[in-house]
C-alpha positions in Angstrom: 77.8 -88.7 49.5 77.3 -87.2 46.4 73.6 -85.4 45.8 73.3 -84.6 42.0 71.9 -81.4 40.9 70.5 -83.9 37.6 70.7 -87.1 37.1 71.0 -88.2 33.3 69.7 -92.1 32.6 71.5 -92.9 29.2 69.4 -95.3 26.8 68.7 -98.9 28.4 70.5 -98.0 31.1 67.1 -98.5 33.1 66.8 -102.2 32.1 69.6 -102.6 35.1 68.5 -103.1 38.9 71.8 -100.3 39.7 69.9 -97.8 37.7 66.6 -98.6 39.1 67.4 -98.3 42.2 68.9 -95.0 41.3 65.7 -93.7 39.8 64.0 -94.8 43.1 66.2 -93.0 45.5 66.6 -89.7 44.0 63.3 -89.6 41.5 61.0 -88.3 44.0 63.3 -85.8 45.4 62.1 -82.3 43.4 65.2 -80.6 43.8 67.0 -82.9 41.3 66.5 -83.1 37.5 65.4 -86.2 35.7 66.6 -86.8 32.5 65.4 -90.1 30.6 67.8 -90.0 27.0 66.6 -91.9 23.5 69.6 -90.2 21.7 73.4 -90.2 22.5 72.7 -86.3 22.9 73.5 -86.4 26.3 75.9 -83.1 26.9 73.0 -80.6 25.6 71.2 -81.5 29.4 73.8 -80.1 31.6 74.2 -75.9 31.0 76.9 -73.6 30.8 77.5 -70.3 29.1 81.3 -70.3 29.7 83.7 -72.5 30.7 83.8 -72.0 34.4 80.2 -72.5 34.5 80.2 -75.9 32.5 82.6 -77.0 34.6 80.9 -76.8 37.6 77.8 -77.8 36.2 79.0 -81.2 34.9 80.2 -81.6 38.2 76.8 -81.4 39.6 75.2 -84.3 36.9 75.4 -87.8 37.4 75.2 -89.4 34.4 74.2 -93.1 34.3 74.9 -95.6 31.7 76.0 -99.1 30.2 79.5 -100.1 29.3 79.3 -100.7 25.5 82.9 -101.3 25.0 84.7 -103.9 27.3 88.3 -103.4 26.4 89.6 -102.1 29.5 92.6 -99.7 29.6 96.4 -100.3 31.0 96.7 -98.5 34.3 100.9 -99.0 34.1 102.4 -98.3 36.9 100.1 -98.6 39.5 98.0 -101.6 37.9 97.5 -103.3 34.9 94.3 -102.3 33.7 91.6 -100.1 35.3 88.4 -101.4 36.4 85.9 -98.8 34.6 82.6 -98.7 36.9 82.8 -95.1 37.2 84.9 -92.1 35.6 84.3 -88.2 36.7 84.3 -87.6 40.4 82.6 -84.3 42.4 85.9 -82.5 43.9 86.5 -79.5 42.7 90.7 -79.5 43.0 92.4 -77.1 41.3 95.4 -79.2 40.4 93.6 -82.1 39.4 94.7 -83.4 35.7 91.2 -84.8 35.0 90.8 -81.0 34.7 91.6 -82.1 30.7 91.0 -84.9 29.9 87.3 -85.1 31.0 85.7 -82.5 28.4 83.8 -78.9 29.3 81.3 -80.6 31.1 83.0 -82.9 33.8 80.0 -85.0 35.0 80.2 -87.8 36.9 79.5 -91.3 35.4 78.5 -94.8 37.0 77.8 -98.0 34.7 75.0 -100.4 36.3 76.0 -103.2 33.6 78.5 -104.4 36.4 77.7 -108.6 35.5 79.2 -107.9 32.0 82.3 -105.5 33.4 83.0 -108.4 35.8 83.6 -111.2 33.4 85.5 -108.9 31.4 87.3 -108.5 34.5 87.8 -112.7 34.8 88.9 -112.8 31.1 91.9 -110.6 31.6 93.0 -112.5 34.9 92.7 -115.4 33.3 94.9 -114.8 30.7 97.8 -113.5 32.9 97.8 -117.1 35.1 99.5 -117.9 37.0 100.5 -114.5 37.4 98.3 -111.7 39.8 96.7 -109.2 38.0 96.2 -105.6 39.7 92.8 -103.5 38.6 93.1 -99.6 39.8 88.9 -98.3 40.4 90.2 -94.6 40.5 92.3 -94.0 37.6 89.7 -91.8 36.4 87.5 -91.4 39.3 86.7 -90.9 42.7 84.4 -94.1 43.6 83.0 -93.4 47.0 80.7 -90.7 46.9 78.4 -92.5 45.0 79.1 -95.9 46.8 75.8 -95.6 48.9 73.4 -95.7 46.0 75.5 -97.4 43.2 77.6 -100.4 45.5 80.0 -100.6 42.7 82.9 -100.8 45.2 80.9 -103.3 47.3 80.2 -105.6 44.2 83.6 -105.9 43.2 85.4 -105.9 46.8 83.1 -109.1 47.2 84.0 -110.0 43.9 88.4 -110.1 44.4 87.3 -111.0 47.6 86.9 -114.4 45.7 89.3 -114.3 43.6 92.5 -116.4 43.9 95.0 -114.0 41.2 93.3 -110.7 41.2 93.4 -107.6 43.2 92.1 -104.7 43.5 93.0 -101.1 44.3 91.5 -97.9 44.4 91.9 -94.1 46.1 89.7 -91.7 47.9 89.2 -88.0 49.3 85.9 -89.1 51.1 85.1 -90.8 54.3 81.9 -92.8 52.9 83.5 -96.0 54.3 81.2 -98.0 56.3 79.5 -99.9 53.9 82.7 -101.3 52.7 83.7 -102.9 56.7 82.2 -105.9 56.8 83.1 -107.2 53.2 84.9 -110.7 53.1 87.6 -108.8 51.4 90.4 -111.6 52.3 93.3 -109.2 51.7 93.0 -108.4 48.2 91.6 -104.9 47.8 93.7 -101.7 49.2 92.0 -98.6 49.6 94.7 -95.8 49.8 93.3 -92.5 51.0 94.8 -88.9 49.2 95.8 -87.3 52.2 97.2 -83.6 52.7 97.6 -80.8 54.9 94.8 -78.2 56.0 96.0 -75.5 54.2 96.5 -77.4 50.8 92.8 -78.9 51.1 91.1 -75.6 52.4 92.9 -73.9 49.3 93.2 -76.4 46.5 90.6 -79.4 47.1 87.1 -78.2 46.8 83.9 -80.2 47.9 86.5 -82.8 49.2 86.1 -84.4 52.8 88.4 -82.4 55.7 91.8 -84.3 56.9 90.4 -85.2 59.9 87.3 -87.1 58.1 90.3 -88.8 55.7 92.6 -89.7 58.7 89.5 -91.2 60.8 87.7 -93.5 57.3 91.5 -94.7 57.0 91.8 -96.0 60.3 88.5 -98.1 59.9 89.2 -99.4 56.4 93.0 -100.3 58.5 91.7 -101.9 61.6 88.9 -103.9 59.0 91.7 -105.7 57.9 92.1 -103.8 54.6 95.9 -103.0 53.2 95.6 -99.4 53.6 97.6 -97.0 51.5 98.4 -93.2 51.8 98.6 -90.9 48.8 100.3 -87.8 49.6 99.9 -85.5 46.6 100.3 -83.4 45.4 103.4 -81.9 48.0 103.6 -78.7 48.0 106.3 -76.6 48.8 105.4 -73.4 50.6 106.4 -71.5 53.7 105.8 -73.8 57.0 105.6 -77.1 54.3 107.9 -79.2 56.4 105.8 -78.3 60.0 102.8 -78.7 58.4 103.6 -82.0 56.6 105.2 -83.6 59.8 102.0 -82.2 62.1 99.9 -84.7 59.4 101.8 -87.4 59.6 102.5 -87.6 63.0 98.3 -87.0 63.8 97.9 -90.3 61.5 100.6 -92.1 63.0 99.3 -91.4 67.1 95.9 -92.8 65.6 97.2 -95.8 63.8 99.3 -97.0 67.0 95.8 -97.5 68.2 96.2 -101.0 67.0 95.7 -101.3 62.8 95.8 -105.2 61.8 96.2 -103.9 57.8 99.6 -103.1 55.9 100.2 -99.6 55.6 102.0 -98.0 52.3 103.1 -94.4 51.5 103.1 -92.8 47.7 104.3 -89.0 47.7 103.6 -87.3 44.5 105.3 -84.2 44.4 103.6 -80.9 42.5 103.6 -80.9 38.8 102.0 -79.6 35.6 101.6 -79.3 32.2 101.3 -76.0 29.9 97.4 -77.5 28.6 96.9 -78.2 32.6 98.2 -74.7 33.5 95.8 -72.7 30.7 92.5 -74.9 31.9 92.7 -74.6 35.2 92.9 -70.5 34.8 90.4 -70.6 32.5 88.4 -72.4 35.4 89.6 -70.7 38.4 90.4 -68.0 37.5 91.7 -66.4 40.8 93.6 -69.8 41.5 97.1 -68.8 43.2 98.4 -72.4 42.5 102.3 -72.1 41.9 102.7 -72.5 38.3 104.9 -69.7 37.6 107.1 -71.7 34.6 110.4 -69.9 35.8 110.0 -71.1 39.1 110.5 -74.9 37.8 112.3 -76.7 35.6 110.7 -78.2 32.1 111.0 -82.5 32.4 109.6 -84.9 29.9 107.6 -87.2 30.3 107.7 -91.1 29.4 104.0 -90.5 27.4 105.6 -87.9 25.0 105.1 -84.8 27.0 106.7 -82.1 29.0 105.6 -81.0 32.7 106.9 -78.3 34.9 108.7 -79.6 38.1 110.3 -78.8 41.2 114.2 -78.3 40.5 116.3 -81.0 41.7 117.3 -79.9 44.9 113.8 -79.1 46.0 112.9 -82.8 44.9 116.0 -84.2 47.0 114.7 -82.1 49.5 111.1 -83.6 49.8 112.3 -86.6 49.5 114.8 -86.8 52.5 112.2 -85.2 54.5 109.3 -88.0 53.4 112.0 -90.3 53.8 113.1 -89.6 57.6 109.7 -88.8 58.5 108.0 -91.9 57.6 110.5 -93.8 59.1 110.1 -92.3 62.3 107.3 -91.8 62.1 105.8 -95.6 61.5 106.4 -99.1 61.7 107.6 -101.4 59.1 105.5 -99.1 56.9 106.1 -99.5 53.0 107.2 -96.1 50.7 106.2 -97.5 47.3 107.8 -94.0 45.7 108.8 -90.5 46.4 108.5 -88.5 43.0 
């Protein structure tokens, strides 16, 4: 669960039960900062002399507020839209590419107007009848470690739950699933889990849960009924890769025979980067030894007008026939949606 260092209450966002409750459960605790806003001048609360230091600030603030705008954004190819209840998230990966998109100060944010975001939410299903329509919680986020206060993920689990022609999707690095169990979830919300080896989450993921804690919250979420999804990413390839890589999979594959009632689906995302990525992310970790050495890859672009640096194309070809036989092996009647 994520404990704030501050918690900053935008304007009217206290006219909201979500945020009330919010104020009640942490106000009293003198360890965390308070901040009550009248102004939009919300960035000036959270410190920082440098860059590093803002960055690990914002990821310590909890910012809460109201969903002005309801034009949600396409989340092509995963979804159509996302489903904006939170954005920021309090991992401290070294790859991630929220690293720049989500300013100096990278604070978390939850909206408590949830009654407006979910008829939004009806509007756009509606007008893609009789067709489904697919809503991702975690393009910009990381939604569980403020479940236990917020319930965001409860609301709208409970809320496809009901619904004939929409779904729901969203992924995790936490464990904070037991709230989320009992839901009358019917089948349409999957909650994939970002899964990796030891030594990528000891030296990449930061403030993330362990493997083990990963492995364990997806086998509850799978034997709840829940179509349960696996994000591998990002693969890395380094020396020992392949033993490392089968050692997880066949771990979560032992503990899934133990009876899952849930679909299961693999993505594998291989590493990749971008020059901006590349200059941020020394800029914030500075000692980071994350491969980005440009001649080591090969310079691709991208279908949104940019270029990223990846793995050559027999490297690729090689993770792929690995994921490939693995996986198949490995599990039963288990879906690969893509290898990339």
């Amino acid at each position: 669960m994520f404990i704030p260092k501050r918690i900053i209450f935008e304007k009217d966002s206290l006219e909201y039960d979500a945020a009330k409750e919010i104020l009640a459960r942490f106000g009293s605790n003198d360890n965390i900062e308070i901040v009550n806003l009248d102004s939009n001048k919300m960035k000036k609360h959270i410190p920082g002399s440098d860059l590093p230091e803002q960055y690990r600030e914002g990821k310590k603030t909890l910012v809460v507020g109201v969903k002005r705008g309801l034009k949600f954004q396409t989340c092509k190819p995963s979804a159509h839209y996302q489903l904006p209840l939170i954005s920021g998230c309090m991992g401290q990966c070294e790859y991630c590419y929220l690293n720049t998109m989500l300013g100096d100060k990278p604070f978390v944010k939850v909206y408590v107007n949830t009654e407006d975001i979910f008829m939004q939410t009806e509007k756009y299903i509606n007008e893609r009848l009789p067709e489904k329509t697919v809503f991702e919680g975690s393009a910009t986020s990381d939604p569980v470690p403020v479940e236990p206060y917020t319930h965001s993920l409860k609301k709208a689990i409970t809320f496809f739950g009901k619904s004939e022609k929409g779904k729901f999707r969203f992924v995790t690095k936490y464990n904070d699933v037991d709230s989320l169990l009992e839901l009358e979830h019917n089948g349409h919300t999957e909650i994939r889990f970002s899964i990796n080896t030891p030594y990528v989450i000891d030296k990449y993921e930061h403030h993330t849960a362990s493997a083990d804690k990963r492995t364990e919250a997806s086998i509850k979420v799978s034997e709840a009924g829940y179509p349960t999804g696996y994000l591998i990413a990002p693969v890395f390839i380094y020396d020992n890769w392949k033993e490392d890589y089968h050692v997880l999979l066949q771990d979560l594959s032992a503990k899934l025979k133990n009876g899952p009632s849930a679909s299961i689906s693999f993505e594998i995302i291989s590493h990749r980067y971008t020059t901006t990525a590349k200059n941020r992310i020394l800029k914030v970790f500075p000692e980071s030894t994350l491969p980005m050495n440009d001649e080591d890859r090969k310079y691709k672009y991208g279908q949104f007008g940019y270029g990223k640096y990846v793995y050559h194309r027999g490297e690729l070809d090689e993770i792929k026939g690995f994921f490939e036989k693995e996986i198949q092996e490995l599990f039963i009647d288990a879906e690969i949606k893509y290898i990339i």
